[in-house]
C-alpha positions in Angstrom: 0.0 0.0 0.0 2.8 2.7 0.6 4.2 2.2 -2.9 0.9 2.4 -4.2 0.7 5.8 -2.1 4.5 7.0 -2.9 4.0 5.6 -6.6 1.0 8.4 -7.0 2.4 10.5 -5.3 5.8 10.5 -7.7 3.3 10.2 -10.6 1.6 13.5 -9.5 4.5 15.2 -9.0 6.3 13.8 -12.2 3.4 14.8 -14.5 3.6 18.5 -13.1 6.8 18.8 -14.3 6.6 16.9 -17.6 3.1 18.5 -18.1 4.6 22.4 -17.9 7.9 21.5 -20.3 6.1 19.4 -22.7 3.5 21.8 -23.0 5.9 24.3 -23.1 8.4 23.3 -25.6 5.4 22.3 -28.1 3.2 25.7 -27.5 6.4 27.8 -28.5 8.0 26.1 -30.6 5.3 27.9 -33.2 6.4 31.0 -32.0 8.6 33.3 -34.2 11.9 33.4 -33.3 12.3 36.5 -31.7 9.0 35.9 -30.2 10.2 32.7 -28.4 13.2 35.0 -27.2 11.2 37.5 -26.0 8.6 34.8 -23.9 11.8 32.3 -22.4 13.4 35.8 -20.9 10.2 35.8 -19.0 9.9 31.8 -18.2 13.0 31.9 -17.0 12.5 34.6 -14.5 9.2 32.6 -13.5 10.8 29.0 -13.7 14.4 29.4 -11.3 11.8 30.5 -8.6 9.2 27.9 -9.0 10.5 24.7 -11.1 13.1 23.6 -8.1 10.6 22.1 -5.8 8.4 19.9 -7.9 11.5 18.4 -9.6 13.6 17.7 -6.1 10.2 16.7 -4.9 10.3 13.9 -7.4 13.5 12.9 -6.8 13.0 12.4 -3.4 9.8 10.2 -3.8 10.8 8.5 -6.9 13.9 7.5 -4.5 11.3 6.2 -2.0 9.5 4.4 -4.5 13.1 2.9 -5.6 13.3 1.5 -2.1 9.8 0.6 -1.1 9.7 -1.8 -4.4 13.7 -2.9 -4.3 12.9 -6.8 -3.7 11.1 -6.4 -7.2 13.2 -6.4 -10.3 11.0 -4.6 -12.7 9.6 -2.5 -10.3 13.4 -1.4 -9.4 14.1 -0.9 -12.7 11.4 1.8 -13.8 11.1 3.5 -10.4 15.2 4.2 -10.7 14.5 4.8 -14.8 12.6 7.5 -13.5 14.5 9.1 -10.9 17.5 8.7 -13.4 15.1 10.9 -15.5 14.6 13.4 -13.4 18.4 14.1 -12.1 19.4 14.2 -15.5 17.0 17.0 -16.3 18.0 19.1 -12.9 21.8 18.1 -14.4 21.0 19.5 -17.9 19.2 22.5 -16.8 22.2 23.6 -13.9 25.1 22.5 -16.6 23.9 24.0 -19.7 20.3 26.1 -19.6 21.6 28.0 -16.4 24.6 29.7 -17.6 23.2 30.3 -20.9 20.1 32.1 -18.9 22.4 33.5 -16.7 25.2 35.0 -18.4 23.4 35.5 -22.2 19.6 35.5 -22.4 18.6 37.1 -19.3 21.3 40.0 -20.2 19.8 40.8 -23.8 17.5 43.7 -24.4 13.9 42.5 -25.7 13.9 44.5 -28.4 17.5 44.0 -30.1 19.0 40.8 -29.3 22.7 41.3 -30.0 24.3 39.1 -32.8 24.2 35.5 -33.0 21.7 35.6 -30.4 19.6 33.1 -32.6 22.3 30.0 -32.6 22.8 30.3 -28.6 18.1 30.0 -29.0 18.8 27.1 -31.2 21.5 26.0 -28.5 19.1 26.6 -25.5 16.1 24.7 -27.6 18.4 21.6 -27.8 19.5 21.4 -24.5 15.5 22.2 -23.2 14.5 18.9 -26.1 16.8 16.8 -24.0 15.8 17.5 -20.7 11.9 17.6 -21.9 12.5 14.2 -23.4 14.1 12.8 -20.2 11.1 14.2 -18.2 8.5 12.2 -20.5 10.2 9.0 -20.5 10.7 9.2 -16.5 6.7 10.1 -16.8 5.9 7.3 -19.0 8.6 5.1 -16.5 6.3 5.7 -13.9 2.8 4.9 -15.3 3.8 1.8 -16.6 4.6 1.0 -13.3 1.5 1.8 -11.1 -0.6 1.0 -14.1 0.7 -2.6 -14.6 3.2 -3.4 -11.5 2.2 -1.4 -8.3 
């Protein structure tokens, strides 16, 4: 019964955070470029305040799911897939969206991004496609596991 409890719990927290990227990454990615510029300066502001807790939250429970079901092979397996998910997306987004925030997007003007501001976006939209992906397959990790182990 506690993994069933910790398992929801992790799934809740898990889809928050693959929910807001996913949506996200596809809503803008219509955007025009300068557009999609103009609107991450913004999300970023929003998303180093309020993005930390649900994604250490799920760590933390996927961790306890990891240990409430380690006697159970596949169960292991998919609850640690998904916590593997989720630390490489805090790893991508400290080691390679966070200084390019810091130290170039959050320092351009709105209105006249300086040169070659559009290959660091292309840059920043790979690096935000990895960590996105990594967040859906921990997701889909962990709904295959309450729906069919837990």
């Amino acid at each position: 019964m506690a993994a069933q409890i910790v398992g929801f719990i992790s799934l809740l927290l898990m889809t928050s955070v693959a929910g807001t990227l996913f949506g996200l990454r596809w809503g803008m990615s219509r955007f025009p470029k300068l557009l999609f510029m103009q609107a991450d300066q913004e999300l970023v502001k929003v998303f180093q305040k309020e993005i930390p807790v649900p994604c250490f939250a799920t760590i933390a429970a996927t961790a306890l799911l990891a240990v409430l079901v380690r006697h159970h092979t596949v169960e292991l397996a998919l609850s640690v897939l998904a916590c593997s998910c989720m630390v490489l997306l805090v790893f991508i987004t400290v080691r390679f969206l966070a200084p390019i925030n810091a130290n170039e997007l959050l320092q351009w003007p709105k209105d006249d991004p300086p040169r070659g501001w559009e290959e660091v976006m292309v840059r920043w939209r790979r690096y935000n496609a990895l960590r996105t992906d990594a967040v859906v397959v921990g997701f889909l990790a962990l709904a295959v596991l309450l729906a069919f182990y837990v």
